[in-house]
TORDRENDREN-187287 format. One record per residue: residue in three letters; chain; x, y, z of N, C-alpha, C in turn. Coordinates in nm, 2 decimals. Layout:
TORDRENDREN-187287
{aa=ALA | ch=A | n.c1=X | n.c2=Y | n.c3=Z | ca.c1=X | ca.c2=Y | ca.c3=Z | c.c1=X | c.c2=Y | c.c3=Z} .
...
***
This chain:
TORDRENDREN-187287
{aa=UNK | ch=A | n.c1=1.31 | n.c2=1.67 | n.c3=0.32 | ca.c1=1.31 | ca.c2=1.53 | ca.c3=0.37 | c.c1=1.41 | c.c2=1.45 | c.c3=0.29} .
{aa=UNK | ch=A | n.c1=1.51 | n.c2=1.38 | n.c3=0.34 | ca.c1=1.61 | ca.c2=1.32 | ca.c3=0.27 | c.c1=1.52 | c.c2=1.15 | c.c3=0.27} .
{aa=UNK | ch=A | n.c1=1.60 | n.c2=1.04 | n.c3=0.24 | ca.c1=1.55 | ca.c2=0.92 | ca.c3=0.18 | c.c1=1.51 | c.c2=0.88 | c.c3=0.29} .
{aa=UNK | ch=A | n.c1=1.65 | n.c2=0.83 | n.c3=0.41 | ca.c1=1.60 | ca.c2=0.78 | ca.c3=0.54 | c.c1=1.44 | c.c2=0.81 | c.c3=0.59} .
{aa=UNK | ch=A | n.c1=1.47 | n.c2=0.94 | n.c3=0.61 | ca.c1=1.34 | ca.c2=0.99 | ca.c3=0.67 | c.c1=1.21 | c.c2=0.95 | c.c3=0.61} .
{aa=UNK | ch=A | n.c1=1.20 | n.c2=0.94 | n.c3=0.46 | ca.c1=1.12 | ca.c2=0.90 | ca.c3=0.41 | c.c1=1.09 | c.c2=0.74 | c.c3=0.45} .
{aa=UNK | ch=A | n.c1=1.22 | n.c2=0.73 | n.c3=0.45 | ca.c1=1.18 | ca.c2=0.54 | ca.c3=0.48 | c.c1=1.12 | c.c2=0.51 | c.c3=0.62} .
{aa=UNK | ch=A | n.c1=1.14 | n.c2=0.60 | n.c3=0.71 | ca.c1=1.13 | ca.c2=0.59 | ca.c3=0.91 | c.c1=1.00 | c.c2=0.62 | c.c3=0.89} .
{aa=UNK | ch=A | n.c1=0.95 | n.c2=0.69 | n.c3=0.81 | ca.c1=0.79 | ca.c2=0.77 | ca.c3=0.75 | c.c1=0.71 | c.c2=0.68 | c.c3=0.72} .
{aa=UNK | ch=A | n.c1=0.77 | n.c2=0.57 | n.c3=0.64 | ca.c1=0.66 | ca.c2=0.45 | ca.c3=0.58 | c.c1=0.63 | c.c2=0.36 | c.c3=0.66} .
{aa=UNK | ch=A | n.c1=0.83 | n.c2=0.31 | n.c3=0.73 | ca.c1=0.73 | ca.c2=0.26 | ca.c3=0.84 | c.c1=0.66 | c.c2=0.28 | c.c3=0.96} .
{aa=UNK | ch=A | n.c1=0.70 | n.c2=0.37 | n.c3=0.99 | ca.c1=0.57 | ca.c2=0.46 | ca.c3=1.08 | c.c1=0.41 | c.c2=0.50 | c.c3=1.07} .
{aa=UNK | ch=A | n.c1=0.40 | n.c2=0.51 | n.c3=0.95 | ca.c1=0.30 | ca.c2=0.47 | ca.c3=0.86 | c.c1=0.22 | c.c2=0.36 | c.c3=0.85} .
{aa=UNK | ch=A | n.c1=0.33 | n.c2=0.26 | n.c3=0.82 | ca.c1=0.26 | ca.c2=0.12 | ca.c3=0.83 | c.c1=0.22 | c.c2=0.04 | c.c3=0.94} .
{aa=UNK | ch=A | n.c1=0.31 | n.c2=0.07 | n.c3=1.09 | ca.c1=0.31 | ca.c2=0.04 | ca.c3=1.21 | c.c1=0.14 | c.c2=0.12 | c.c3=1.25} .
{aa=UNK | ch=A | n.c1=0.13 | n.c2=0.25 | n.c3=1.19 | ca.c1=0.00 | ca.c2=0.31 | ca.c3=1.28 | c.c1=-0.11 | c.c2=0.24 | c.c3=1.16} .
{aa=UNK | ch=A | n.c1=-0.13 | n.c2=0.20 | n.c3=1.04 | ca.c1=-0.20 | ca.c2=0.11 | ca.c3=0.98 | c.c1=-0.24 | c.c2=-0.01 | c.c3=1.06} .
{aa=UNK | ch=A | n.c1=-0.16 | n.c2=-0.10 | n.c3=1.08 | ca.c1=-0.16 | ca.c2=-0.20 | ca.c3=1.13 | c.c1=-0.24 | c.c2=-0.18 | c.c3=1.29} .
{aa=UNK | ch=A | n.c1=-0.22 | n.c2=-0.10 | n.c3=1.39 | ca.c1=-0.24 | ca.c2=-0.06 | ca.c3=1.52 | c.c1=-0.40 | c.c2=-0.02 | c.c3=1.44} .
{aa=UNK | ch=A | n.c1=-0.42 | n.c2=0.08 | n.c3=1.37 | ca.c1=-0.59 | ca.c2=0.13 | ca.c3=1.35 | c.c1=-0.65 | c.c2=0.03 | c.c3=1.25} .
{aa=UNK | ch=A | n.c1=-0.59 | n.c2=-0.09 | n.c3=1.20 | ca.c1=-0.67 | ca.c2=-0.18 | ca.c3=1.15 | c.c1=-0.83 | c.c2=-0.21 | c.c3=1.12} .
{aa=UNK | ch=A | n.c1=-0.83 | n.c2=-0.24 | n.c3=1.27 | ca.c1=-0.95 | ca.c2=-0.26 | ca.c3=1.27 | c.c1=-1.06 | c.c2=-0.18 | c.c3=1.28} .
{aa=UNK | ch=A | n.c1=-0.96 | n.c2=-0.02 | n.c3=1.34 | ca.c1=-1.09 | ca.c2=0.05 | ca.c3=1.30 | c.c1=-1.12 | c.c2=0.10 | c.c3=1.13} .
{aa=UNK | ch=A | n.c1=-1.05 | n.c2=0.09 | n.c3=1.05 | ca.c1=-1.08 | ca.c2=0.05 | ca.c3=0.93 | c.c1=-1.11 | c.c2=-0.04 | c.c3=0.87} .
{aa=UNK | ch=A | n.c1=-1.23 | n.c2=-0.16 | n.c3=0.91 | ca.c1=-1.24 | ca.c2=-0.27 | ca.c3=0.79 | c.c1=-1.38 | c.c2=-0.22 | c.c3=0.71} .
{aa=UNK | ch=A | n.c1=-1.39 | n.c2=-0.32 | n.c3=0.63 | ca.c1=-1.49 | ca.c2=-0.28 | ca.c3=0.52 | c.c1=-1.62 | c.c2=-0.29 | c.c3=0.59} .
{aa=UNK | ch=A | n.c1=-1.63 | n.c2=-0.34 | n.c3=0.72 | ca.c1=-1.81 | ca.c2=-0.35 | ca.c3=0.77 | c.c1=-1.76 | c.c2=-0.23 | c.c3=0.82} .
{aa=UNK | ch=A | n.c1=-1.73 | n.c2=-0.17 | n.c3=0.92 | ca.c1=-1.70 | ca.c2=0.00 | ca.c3=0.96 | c.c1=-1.74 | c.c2=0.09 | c.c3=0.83} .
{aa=UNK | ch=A | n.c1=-1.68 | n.c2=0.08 | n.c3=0.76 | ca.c1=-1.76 | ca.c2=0.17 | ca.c3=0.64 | c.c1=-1.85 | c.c2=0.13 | c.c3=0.54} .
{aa=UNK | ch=A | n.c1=-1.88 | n.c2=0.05 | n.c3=0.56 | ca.c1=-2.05 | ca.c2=-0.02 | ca.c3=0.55 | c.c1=-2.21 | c.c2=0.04 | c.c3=0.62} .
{aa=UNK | ch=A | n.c1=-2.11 | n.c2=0.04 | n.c3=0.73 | ca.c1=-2.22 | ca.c2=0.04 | ca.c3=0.85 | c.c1=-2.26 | c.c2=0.19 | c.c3=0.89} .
{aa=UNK | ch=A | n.c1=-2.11 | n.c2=0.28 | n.c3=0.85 | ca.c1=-2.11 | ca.c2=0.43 | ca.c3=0.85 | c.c1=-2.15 | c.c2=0.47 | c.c3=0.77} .
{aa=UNK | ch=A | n.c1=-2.07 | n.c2=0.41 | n.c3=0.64 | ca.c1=-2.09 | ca.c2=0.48 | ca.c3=0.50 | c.c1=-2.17 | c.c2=0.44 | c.c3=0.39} .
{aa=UNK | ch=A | n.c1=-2.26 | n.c2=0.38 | n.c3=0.44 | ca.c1=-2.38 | ca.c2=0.35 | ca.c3=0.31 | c.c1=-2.28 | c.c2=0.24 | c.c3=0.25} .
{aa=UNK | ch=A | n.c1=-2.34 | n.c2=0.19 | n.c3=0.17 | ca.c1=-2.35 | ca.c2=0.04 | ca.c3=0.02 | c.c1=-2.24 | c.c2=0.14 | c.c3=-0.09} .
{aa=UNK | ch=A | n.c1=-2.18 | n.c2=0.26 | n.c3=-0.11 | ca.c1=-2.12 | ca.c2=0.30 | ca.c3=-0.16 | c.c1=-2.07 | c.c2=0.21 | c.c3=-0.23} .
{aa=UNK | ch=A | n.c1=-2.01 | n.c2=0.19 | n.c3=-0.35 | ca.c1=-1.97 | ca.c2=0.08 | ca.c3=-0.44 | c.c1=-1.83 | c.c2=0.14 | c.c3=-0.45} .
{aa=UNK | ch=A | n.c1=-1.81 | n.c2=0.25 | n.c3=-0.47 | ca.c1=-1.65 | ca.c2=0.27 | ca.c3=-0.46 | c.c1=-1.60 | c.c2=0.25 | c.c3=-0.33} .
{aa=UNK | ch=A | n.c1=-1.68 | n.c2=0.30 | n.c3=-0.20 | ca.c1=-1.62 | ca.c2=0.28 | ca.c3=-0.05 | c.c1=-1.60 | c.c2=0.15 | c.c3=-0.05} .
{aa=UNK | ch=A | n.c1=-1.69 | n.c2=0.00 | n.c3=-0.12 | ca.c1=-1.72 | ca.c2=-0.12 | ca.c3=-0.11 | c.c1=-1.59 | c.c2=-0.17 | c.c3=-0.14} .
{aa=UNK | ch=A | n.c1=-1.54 | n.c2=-0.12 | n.c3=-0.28 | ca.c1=-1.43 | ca.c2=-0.15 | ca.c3=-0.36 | c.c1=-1.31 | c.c2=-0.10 | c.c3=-0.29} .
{aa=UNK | ch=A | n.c1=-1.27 | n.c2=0.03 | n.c3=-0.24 | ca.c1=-1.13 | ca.c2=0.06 | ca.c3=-0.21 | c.c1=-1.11 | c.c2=0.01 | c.c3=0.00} .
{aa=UNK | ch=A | n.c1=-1.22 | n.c2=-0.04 | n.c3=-0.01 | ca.c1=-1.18 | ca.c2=-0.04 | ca.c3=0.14 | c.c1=-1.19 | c.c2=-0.19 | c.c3=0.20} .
{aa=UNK | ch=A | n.c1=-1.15 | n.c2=-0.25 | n.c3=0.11 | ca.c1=-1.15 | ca.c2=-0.41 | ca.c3=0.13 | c.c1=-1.09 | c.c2=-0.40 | c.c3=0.19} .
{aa=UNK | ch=A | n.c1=-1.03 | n.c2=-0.49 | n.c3=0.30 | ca.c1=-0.96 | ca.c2=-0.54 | ca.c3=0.40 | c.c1=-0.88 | c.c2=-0.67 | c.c3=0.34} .
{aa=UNK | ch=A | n.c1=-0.73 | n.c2=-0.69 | n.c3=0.48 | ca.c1=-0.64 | ca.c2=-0.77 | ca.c3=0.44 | c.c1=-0.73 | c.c2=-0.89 | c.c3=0.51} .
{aa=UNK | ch=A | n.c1=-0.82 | n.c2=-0.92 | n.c3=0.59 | ca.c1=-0.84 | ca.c2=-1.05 | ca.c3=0.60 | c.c1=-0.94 | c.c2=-1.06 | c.c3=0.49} .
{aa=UNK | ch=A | n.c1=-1.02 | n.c2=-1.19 | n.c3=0.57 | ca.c1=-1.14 | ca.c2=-1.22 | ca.c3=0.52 | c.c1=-1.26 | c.c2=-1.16 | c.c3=0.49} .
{aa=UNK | ch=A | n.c1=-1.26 | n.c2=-1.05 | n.c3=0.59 | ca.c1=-1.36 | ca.c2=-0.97 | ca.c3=0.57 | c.c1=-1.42 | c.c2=-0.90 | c.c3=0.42} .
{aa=UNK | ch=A | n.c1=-1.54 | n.c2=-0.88 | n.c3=0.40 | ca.c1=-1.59 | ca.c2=-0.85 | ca.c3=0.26 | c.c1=-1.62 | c.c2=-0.89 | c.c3=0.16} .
{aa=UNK | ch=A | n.c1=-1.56 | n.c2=-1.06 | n.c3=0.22 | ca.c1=-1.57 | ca.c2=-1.14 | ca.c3=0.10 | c.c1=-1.73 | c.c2=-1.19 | c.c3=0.01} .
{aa=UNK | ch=A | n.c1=-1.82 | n.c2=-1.15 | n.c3=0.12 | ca.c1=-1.97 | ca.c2=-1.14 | ca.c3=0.02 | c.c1=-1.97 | c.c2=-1.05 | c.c3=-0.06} .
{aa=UNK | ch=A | n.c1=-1.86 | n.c2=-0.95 | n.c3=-0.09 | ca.c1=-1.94 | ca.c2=-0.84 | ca.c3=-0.13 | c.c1=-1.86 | c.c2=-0.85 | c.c3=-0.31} .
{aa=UNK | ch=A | n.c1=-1.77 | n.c2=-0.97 | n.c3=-0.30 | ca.c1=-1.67 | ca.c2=-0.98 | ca.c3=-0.44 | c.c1=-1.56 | c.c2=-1.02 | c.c3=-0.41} .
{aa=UNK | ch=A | n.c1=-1.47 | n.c2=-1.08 | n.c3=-0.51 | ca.c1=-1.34 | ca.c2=-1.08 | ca.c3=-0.52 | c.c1=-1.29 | c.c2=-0.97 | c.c3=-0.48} .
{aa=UNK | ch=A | n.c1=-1.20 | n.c2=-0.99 | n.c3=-0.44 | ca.c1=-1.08 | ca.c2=-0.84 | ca.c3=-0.38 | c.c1=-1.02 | c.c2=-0.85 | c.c3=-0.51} .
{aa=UNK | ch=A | n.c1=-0.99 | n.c2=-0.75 | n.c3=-0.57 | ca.c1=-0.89 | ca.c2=-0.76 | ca.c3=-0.70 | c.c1=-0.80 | c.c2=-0.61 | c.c3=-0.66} .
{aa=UNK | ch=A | n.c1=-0.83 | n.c2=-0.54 | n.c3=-0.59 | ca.c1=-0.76 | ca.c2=-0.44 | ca.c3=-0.57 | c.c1=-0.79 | c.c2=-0.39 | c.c3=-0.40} .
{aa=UNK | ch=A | n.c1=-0.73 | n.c2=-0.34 | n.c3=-0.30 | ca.c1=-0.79 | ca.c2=-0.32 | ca.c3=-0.17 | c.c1=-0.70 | c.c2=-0.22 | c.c3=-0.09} .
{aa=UNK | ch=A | n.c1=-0.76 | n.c2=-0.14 | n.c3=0.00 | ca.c1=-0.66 | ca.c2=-0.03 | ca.c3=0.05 | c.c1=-0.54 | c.c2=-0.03 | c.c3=0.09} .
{aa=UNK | ch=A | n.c1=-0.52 | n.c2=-0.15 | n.c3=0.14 | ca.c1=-0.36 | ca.c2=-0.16 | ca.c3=0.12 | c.c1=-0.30 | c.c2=-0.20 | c.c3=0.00} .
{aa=UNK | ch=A | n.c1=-0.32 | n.c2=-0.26 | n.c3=-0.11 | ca.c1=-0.25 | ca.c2=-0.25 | ca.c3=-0.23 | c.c1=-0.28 | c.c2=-0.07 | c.c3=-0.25} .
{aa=UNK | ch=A | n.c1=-0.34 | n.c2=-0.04 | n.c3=-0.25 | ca.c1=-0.34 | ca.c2=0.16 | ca.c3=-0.32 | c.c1=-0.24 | c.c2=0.24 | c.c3=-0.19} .
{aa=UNK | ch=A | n.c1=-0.22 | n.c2=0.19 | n.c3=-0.07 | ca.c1=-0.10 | ca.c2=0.21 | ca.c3=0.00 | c.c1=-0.01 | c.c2=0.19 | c.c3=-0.01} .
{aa=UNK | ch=A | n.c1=0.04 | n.c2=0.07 | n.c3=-0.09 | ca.c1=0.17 | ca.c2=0.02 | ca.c3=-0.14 | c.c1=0.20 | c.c2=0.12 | c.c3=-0.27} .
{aa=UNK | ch=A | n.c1=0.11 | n.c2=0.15 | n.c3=-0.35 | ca.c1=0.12 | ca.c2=0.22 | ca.c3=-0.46 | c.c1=0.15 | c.c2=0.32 | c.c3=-0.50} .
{aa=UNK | ch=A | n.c1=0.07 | n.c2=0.40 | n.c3=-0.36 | ca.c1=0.06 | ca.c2=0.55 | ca.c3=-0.34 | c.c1=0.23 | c.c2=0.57 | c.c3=-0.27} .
{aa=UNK | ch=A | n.c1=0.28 | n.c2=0.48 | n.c3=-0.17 | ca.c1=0.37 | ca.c2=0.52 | ca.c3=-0.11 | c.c1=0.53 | c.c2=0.54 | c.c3=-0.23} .
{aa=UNK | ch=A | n.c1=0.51 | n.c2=0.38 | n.c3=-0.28 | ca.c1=0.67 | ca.c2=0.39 | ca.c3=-0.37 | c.c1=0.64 | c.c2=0.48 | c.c3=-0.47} .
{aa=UNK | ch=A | n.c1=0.50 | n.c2=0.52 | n.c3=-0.51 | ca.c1=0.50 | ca.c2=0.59 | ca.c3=-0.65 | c.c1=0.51 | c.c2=0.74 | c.c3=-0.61} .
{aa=UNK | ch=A | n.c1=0.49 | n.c2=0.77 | n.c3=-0.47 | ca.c1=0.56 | ca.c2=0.93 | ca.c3=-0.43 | c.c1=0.70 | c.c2=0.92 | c.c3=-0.37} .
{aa=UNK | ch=A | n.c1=0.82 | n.c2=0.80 | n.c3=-0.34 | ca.c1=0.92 | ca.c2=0.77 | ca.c3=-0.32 | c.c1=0.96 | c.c2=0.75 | c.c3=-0.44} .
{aa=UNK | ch=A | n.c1=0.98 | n.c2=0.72 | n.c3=-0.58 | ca.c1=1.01 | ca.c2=0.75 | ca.c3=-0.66 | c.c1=1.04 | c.c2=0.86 | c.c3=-0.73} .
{aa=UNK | ch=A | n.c1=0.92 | n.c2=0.95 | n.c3=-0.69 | ca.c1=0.92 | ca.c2=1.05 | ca.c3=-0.76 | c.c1=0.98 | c.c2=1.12 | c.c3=-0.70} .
{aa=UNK | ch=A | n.c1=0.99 | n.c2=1.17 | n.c3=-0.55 | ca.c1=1.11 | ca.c2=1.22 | ca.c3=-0.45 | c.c1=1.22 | c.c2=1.18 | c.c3=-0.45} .
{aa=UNK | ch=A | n.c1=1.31 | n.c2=1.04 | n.c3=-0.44 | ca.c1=1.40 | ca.c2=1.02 | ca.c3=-0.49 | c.c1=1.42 | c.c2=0.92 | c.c3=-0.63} .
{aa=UNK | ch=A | n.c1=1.43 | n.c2=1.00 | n.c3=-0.76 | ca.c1=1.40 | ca.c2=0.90 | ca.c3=-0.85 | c.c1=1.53 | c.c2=0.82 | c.c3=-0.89} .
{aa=UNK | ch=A | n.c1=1.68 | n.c2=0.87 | n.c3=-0.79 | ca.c1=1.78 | ca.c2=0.82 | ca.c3=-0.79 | c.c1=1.76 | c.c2=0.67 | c.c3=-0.72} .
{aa=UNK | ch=A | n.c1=1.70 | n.c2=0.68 | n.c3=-0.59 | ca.c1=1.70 | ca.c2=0.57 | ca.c3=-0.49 | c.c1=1.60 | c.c2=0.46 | c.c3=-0.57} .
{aa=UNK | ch=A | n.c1=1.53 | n.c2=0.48 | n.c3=-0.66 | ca.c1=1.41 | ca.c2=0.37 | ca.c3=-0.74 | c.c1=1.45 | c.c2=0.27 | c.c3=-0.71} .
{aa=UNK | ch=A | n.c1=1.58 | n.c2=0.18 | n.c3=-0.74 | ca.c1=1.60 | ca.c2=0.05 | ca.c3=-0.70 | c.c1=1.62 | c.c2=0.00 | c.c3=-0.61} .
{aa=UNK | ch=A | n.c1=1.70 | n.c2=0.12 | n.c3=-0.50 | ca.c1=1.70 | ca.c2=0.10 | ca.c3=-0.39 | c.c1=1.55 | c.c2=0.08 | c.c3=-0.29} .
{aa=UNK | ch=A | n.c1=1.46 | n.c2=0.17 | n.c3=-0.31 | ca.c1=1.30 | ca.c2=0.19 | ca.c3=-0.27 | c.c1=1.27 | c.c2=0.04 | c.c3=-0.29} .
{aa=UNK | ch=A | n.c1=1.28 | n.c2=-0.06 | n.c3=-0.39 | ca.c1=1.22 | ca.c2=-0.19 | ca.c3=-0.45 | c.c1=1.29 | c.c2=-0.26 | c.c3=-0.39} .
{aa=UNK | ch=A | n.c1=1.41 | n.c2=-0.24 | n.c3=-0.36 | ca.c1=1.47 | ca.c2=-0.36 | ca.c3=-0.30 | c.c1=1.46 | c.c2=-0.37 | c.c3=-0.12} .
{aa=UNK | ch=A | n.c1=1.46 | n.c2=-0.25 | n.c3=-0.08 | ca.c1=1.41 | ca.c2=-0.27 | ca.c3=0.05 | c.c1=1.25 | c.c2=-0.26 | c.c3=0.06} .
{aa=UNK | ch=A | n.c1=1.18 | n.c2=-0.30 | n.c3=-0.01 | ca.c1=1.01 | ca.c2=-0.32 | ca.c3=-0.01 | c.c1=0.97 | c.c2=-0.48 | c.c3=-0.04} .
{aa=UNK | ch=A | n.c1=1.12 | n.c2=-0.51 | n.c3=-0.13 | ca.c1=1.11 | ca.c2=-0.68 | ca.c3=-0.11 | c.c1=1.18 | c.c2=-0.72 | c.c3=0.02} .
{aa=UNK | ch=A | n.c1=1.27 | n.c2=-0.66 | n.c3=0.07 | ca.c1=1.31 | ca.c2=-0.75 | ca.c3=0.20 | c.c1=1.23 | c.c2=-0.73 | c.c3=0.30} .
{aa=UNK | ch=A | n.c1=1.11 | n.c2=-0.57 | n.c3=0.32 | ca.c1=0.97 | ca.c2=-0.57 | ca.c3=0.38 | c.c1=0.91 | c.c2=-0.71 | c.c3=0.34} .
{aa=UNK | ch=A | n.c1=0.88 | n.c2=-0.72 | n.c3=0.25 | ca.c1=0.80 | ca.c2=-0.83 | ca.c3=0.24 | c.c1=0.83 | c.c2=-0.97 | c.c3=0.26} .
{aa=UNK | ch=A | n.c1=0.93 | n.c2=-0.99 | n.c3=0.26 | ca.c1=1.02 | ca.c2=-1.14 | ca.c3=0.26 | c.c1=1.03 | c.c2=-1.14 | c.c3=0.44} .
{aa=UNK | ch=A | n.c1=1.09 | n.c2=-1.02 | n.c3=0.51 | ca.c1=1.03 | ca.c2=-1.04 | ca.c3=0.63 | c.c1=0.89 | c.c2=-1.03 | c.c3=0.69} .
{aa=UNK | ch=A | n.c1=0.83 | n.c2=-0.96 | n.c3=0.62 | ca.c1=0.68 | ca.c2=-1.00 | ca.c3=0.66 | c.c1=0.62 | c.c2=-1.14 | c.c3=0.65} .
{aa=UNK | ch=A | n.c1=0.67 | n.c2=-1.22 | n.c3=0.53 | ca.c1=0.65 | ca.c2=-1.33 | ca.c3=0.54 | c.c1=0.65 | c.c2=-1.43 | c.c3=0.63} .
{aa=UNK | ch=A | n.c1=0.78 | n.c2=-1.40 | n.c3=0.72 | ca.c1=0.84 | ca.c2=-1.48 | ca.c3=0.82 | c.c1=0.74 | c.c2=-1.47 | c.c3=0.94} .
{aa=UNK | ch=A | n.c1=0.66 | n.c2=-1.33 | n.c3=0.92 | ca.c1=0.62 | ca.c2=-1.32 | ca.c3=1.02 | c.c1=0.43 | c.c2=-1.30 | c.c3=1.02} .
{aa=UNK | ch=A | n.c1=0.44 | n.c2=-1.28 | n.c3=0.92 | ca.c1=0.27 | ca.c2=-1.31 | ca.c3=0.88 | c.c1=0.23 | c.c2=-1.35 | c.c3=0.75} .
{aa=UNK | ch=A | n.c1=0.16 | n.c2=-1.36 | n.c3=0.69 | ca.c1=0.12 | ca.c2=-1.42 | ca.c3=0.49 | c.c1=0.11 | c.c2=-1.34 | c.c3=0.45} .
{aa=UNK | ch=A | n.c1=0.28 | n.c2=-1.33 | n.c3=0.33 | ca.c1=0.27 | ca.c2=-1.25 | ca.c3=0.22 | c.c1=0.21 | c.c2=-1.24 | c.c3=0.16} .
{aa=UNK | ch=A | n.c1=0.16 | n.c2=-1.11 | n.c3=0.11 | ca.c1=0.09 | ca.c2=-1.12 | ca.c3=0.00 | c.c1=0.15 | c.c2=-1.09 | c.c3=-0.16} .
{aa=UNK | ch=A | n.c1=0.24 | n.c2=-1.20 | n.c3=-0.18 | ca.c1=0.32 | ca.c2=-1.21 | ca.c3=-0.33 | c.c1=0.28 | c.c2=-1.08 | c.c3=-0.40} .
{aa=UNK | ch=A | n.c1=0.15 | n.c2=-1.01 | n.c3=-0.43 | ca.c1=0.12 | ca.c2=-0.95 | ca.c3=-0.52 | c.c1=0.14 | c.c2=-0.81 | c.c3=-0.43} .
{aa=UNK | ch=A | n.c1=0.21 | n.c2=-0.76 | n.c3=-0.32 | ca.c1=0.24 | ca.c2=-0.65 | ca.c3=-0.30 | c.c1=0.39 | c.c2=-0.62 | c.c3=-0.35} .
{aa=UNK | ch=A | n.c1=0.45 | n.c2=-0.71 | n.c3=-0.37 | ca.c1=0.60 | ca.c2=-0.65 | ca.c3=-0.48 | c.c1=0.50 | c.c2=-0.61 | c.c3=-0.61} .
{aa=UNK | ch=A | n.c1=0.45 | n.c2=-0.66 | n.c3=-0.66 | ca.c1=0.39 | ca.c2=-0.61 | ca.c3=-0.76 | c.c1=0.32 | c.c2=-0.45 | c.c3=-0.78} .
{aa=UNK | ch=A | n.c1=0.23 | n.c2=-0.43 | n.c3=-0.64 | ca.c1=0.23 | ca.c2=-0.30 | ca.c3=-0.65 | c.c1=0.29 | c.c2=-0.19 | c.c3=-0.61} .
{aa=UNK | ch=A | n.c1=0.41 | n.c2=-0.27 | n.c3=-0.55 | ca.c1=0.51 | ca.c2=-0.19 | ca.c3=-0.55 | c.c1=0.59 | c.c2=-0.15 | c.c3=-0.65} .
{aa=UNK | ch=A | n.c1=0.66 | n.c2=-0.23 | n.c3=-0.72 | ca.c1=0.68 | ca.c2=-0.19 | ca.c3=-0.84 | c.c1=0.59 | c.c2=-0.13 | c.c3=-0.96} .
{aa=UNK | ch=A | n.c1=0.46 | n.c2=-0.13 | n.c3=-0.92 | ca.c1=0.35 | ca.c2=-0.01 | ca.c3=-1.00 | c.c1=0.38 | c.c2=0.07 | c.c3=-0.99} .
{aa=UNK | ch=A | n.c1=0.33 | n.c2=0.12 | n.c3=-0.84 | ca.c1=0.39 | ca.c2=0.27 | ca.c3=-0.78 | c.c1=0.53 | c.c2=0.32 | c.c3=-0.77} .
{aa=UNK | ch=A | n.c1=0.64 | n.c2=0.23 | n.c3=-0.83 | ca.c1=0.78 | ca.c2=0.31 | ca.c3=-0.84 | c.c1=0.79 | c.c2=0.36 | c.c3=-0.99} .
{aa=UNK | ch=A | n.c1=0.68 | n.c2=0.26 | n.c3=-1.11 | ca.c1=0.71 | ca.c2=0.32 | ca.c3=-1.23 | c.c1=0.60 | c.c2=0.45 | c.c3=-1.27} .
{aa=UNK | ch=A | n.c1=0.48 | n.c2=0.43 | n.c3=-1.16 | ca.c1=0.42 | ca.c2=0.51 | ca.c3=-1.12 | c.c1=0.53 | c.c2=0.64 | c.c3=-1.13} .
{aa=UNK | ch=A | n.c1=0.59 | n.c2=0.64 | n.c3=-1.04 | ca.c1=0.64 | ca.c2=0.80 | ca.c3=-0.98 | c.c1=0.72 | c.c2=0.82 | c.c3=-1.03} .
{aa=UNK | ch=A | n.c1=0.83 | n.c2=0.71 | n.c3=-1.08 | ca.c1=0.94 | ca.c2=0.78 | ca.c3=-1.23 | c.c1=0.88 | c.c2=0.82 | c.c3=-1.34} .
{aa=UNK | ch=A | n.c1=0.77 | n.c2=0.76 | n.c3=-1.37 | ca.c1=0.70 | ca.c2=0.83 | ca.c3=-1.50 | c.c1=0.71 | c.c2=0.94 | c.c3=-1.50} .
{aa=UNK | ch=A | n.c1=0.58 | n.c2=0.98 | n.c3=-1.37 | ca.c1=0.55 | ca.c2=1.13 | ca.c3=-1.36 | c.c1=0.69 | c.c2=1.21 | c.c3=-1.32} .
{aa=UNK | ch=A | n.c1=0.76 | n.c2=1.19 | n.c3=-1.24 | ca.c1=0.88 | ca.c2=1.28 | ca.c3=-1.19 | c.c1=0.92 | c.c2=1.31 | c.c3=-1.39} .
{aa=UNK | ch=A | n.c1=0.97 | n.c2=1.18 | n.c3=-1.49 | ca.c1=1.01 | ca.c2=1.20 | ca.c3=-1.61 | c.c1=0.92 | c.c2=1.32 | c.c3=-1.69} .
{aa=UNK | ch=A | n.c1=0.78 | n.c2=1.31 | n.c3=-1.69 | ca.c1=0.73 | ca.c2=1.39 | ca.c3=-1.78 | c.c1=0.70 | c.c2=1.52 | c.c3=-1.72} .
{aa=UNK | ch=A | n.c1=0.77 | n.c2=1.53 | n.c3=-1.56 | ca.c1=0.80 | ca.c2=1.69 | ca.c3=-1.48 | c.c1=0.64 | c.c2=1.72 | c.c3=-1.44} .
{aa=UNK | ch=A | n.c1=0.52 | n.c2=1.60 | n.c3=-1.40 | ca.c1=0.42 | ca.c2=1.65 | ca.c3=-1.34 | c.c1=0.48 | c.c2=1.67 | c.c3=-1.18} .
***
């Protein structure tokens, strides 16, 4: 898989996120999956939803933001700045078009120092 492909990948990825949304919110795995406190915790949702159950401080799409540049880094750990800088102009246009969530550059640059680590110490 070269860079492109990787990049047509995410957003393809993120396009079928967005489309199965709702069959993912946190009452869906509530209602399936028991009071689980970990299911409770990683499966918060981007709206409002969940909000009895706690602050969101972490939620499946920040661990998708995370998960994604920190195995894009690690695959190309030449493109790293390039990976960050088209994940901010993702976001800068997402803004335009729905509410950023400021703190997804953030975990995007987790998951890039994420995956240069490991690519560095050869896991």
């Amino acid at each position: 898989m070269n860079f492109v492909q990787y990049i047509l990948l995410g957003i393809f990825g993120t396009v079928c996120l967005i489309y199965f949304q709702n069959k993912f919110m946190q009452t869906n795995f509530i209602k399936y999956g028991g009071h689980d406190k970990l299911v409770l915790f990683l499966t918060r949702d981007a709206s409002d939803e969940g909000r009895q159950f706690g602050p969101r401080i972490f939620t499946a799409w920040n661990l998708a933001h995370v998960l994604y540049f920190a195995m894009g880094a690690y695959l190309f750990p030449d493109k790293a700045l390039l990976l960050w800088t088209l994940g901010l102009i993702w976001e800068l246009l997402e803004n335009r078009v729905n509410a950023m969530n400021p703190m997804d550059i953030v975990w995007n640059a987790l998951g890039i120092f994420i995956g240069t680590t490991l690519r560095n110490m050869r896991l």
